[in-house]
C-alpha positions in Angstrom: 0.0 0.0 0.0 1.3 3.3 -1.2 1.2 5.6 2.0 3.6 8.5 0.4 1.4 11.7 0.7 0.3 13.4 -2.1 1.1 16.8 -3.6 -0.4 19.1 -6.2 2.4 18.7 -8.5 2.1 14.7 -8.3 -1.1 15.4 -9.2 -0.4 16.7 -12.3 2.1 14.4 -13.1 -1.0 11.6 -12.7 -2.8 13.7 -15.0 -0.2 13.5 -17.9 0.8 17.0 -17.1 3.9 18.7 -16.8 4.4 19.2 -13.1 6.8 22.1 -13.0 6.1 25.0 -11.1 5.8 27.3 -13.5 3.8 24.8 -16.1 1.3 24.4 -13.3 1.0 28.2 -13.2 0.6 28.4 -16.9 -1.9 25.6 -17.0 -3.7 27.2 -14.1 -3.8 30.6 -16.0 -4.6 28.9 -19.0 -7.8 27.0 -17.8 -11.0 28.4 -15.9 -14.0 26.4 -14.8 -17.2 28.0 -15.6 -19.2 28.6 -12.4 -21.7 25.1 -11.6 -19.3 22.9 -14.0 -17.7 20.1 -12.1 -14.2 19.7 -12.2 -14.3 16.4 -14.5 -17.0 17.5 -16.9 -14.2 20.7 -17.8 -13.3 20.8 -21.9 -10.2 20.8 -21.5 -9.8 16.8 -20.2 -9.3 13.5 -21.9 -11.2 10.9 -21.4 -9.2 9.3 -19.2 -7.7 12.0 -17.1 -11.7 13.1 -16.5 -12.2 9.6 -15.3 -9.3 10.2 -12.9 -10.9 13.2 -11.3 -14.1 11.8 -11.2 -13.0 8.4 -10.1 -10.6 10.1 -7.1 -13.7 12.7 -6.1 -16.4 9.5 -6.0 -14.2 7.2 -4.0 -13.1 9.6 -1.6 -9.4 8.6 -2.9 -6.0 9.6 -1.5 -6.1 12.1 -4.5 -9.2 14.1 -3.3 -7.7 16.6 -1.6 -5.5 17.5 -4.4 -8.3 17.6 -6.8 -10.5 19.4 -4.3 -7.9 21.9 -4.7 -7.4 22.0 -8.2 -10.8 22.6 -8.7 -10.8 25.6 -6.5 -7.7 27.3 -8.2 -9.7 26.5 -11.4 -12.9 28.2 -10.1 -10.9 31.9 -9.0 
C-alpha cells in the first residue's frame, strides 16, 4: 500500500501533465471552470484524465484533496 502523501504537482504528473512549477501556473492561468461545471466534466480533459478526477472525487481517494484543490484554483 502506497502511503507517500500526495502533492499538487504529483497530481499533475497523474494527469499526464507537466508538473513544474511554472507549467502548473501556466496551465492554471490557461484554464478556468465555468461557475456550476464540475471539475471532470471541464473541456479541457481527456477521457481518461476526467475519469481520474471523477473516479478520485467519487471514492473519496487519497487524490481528493489535491483535486478538491485544483478545482478551487480552477474556479478563481
Amino acid at each position: 500500500m502506497d502511503t507517500t502523501p500526495h502533492t499538487f504537482a504529483e497530481l499533475f504528473k497523474q494527469l499526464g501533465l507537466p508538473s513544474g512549477r511554472q507549467e502548473i501556473d501556466a496551465f492554471l492561468a490557461a484554464h478556468r471552470l465555468p461557475e456550476g461545471q464540475a471539475l471532470a466534466d471541464a473541456p479541457f480533459w481527456n477521457e481518461a484524465q476526467a475519469t481520474f478526477i471523477r473516479e478520485a472525487l467519487e471514492e473519496d481517494s487519497d487524490w481528493t484533496e489535491e483535486v478538491d484543490e485544483l478545482a478551487a484554483r480552477l474556479s478563481h
